[in-house]
C-alpha positions in Angstrom: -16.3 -1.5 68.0 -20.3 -1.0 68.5 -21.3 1.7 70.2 -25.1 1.7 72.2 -26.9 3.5 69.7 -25.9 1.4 67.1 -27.2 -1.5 68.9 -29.7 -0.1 70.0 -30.8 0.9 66.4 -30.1 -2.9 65.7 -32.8 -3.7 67.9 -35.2 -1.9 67.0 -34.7 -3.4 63.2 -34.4 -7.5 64.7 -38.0 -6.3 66.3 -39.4 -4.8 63.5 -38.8 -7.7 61.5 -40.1 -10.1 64.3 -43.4 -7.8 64.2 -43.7 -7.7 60.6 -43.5 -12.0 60.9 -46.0 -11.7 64.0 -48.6 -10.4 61.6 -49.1 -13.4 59.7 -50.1 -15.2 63.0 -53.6 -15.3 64.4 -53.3 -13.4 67.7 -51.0 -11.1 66.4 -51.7 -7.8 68.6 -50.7 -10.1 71.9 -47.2 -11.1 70.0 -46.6 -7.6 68.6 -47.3 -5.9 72.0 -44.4 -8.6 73.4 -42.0 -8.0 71.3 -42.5 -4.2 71.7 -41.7 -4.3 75.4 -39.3 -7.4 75.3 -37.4 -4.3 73.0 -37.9 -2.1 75.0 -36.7 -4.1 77.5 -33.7 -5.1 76.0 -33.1 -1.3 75.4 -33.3 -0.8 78.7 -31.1 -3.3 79.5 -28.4 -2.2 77.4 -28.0 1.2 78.8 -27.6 -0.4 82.4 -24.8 -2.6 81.2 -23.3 0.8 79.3 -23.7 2.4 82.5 -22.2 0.0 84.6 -19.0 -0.8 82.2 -18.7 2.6 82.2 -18.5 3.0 86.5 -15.9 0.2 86.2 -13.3 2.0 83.8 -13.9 4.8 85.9 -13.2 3.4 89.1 -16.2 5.0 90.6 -17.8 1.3 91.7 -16.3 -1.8 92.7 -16.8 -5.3 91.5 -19.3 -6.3 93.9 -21.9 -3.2 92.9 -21.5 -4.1 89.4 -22.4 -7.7 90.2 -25.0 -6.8 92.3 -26.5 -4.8 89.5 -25.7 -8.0 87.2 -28.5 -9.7 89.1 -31.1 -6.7 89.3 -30.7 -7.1 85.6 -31.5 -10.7 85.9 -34.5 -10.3 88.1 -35.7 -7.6 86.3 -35.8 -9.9 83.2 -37.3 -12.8 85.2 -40.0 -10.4 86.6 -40.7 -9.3 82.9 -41.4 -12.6 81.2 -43.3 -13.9 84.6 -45.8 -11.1 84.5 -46.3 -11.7 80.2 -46.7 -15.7 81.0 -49.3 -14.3 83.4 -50.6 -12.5 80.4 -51.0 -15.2 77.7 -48.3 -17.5 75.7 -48.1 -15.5 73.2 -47.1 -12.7 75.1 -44.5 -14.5 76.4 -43.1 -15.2 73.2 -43.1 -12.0 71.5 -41.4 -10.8 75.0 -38.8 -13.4 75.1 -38.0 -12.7 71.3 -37.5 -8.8 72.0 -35.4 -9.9 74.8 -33.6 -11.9 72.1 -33.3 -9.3 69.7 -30.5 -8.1 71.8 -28.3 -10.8 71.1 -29.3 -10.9 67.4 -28.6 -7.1 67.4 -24.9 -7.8 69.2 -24.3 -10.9 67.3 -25.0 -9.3 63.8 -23.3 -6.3 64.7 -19.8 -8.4 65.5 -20.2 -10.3 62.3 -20.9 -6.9 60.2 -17.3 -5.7 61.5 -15.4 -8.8 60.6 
């Protein structure tokens, strides 16, 4: 089983090879900077889903919080990418791969174990 800090360490990597990729593109500063906070996004948004999973097996919060904190995560991603579209395009790339680079992270992690 991961555990958040190995993920999160997985992140981290998945964005430091998308950064190291970003450099060979012209406007590489305005990719690099979105991948940087779509990590640290994605970071962010990993501890809230620790936190909440952990609530549940606690019994300290009931279905309906957790979902309701299921779509703050969702607005707070949608808020995210609309302010870097507001940006530039490229911003909104490099955020939407650090976003990604939470799925990579899970993804590679489950296929490391197996």
């Amino acid at each position: 089983m991961l555990n958040v800090n190995d993920i999160m360490k997985r992140i981290i990597i998945v964005s430091i090879v998308f950064s190291i990729f970003a450099l060979f593109i012209n406007e590489k500063m305005a990719y690099i900077k979105g991948i940087v906070a779509g990590a640290i996004l994605a970071i962010v948004l990993i501890k809230l889903i620790e936190y909440d999973i952990n609530k549940l097996i606690e019994k300290k919060t009931n279905r309906i919080r957790a979902f309701i904190r299921y779509i703050l995560r969702f607005i707070i991603i949608t808020v995210f990418l609309c302010i870097s579209a507001y940006d530039s395009m490229e911003m909104l790339v490099g955020v939407t791969l650090g976003i990604l680079s939470l799925k990579i992270a899970l993804y590679s992690g489950v296929l490391s174990k197996s």
